[in-house]
C-alpha positions in Angstrom: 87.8 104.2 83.3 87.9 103.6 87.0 84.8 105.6 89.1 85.1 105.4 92.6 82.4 108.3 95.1 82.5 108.0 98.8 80.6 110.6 101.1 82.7 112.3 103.6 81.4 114.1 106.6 83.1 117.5 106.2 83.2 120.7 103.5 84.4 120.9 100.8 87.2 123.0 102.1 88.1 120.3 104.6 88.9 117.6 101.5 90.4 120.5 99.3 93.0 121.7 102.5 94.3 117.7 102.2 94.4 117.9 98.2 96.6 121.1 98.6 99.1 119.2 101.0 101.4 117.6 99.2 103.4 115.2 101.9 99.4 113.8 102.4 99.7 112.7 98.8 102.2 109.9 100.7 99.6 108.5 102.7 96.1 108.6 101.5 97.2 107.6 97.8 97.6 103.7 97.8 100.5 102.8 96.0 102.6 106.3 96.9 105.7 105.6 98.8 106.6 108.9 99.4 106.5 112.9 98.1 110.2 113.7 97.6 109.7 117.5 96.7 106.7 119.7 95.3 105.9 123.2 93.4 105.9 126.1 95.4 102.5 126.5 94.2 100.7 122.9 94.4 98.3 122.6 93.5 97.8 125.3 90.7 97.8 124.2 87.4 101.2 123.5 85.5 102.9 122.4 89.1 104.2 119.1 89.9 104.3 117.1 93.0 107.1 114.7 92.9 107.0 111.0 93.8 108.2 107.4 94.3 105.8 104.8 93.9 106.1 101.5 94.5 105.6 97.9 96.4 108.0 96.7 98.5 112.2 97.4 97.2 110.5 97.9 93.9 110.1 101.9 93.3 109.5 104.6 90.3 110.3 108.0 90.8 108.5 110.2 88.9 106.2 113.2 88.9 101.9 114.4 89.3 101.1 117.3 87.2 98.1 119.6 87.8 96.5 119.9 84.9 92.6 121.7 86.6 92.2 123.2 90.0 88.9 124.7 90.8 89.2 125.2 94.8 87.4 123.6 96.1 85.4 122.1 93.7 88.0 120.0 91.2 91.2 119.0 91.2 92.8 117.3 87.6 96.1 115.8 87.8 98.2 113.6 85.4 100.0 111.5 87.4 103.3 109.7 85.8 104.8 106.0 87.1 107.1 106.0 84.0 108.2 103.9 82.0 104.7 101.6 83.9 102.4 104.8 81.9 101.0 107.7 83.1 97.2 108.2 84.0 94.4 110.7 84.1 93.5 111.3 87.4 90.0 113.6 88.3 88.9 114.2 92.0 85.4 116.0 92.5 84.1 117.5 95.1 79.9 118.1 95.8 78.7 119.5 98.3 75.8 117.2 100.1 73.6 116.6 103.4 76.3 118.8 105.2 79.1 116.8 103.9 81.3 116.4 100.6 80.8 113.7 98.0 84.0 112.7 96.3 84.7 111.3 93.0 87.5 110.2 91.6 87.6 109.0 88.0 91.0 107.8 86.7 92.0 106.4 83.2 95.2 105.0 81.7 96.4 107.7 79.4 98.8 107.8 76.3 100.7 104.9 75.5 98.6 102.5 77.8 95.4 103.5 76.3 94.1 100.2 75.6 94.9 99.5 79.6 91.8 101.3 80.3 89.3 98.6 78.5 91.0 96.0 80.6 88.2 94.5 83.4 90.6 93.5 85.5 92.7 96.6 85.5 89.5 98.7 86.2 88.4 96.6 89.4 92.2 97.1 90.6 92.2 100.4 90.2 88.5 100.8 91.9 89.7 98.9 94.7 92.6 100.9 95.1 90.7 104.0 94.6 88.3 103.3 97.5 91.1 103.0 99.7 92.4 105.9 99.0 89.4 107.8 99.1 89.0 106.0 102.6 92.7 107.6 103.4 91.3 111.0 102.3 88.6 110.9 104.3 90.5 110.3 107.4 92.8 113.2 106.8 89.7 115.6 105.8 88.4 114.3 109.3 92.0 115.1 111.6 92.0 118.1 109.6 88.6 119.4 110.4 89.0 118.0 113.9 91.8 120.8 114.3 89.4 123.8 113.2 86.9 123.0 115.5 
């Protein structure tokens, strides 16, 4: 399991409002190339945002599912980079000293199980994740900016 927190300066609503856009899924997730459709809906549960992930000319297409939504408290998504695996992906969202904490917990799920007792996979995922979270923070910040 990979456990990444970062305080961001804005509500709750503020990080939520970016977690319910799906084209932002294309920039503040590290490794996302782009968010070729999405569900009507996103981000209840049972919808799908559809992806390509990748590095470079190499690319998967393949799909996020919601799996919990609490707004604007939790989000729980399985996200899918098939035939690579698919993982459990948890974003949580405290409120604190007039700002949000953020966690994200993600773990290898199904066939790639054992992935998740890997060290090394762990700190590359935690490093990714604190990019990301640095991503979402940025977008929670323009997006608050424009409410003001």
């Amino acid at each position: 399991m990979a456990k990444n927190q970062r305080f961001m300066p804005v509500p709750p609503t503020a990080v939520w409002s970016v977690l319910a856009d799906p084209p932002a899924y294309g920039y503040w997730v590290v490794g996302s190339k782009y968010i070729r459709d999405a569900d009507d809906a996103f981000p209840a549960v049972g919808t799908k945002l559809h992806h390509t992930i990748g590095v470079g000319p190499l690319t998967l297409s393949d799909h996020t599912e919601v799996l919990e939504a609490e707004p604007p408290r939790r989000l729980k998504l399985r996200a899918k980079g098939r035939p690579l695996g698919t993982a459990s992906v948890e974003l949580q969202l405290e409120t604190r000293d007039g700002g949000t904490q953020v966690t994200i917990i993600e773990d290898p799920d199904q066939v790639w199980t054992p992935l998740k007792y890997n060290p090394l996979l762990q700190l590359a995922t935690r490093v990714r994740n604190a990019e990301s979270l640095a991503r979402l923070e940025e977008l929670a910040l323009r997006w608050q900016e424009k409410r003001a």
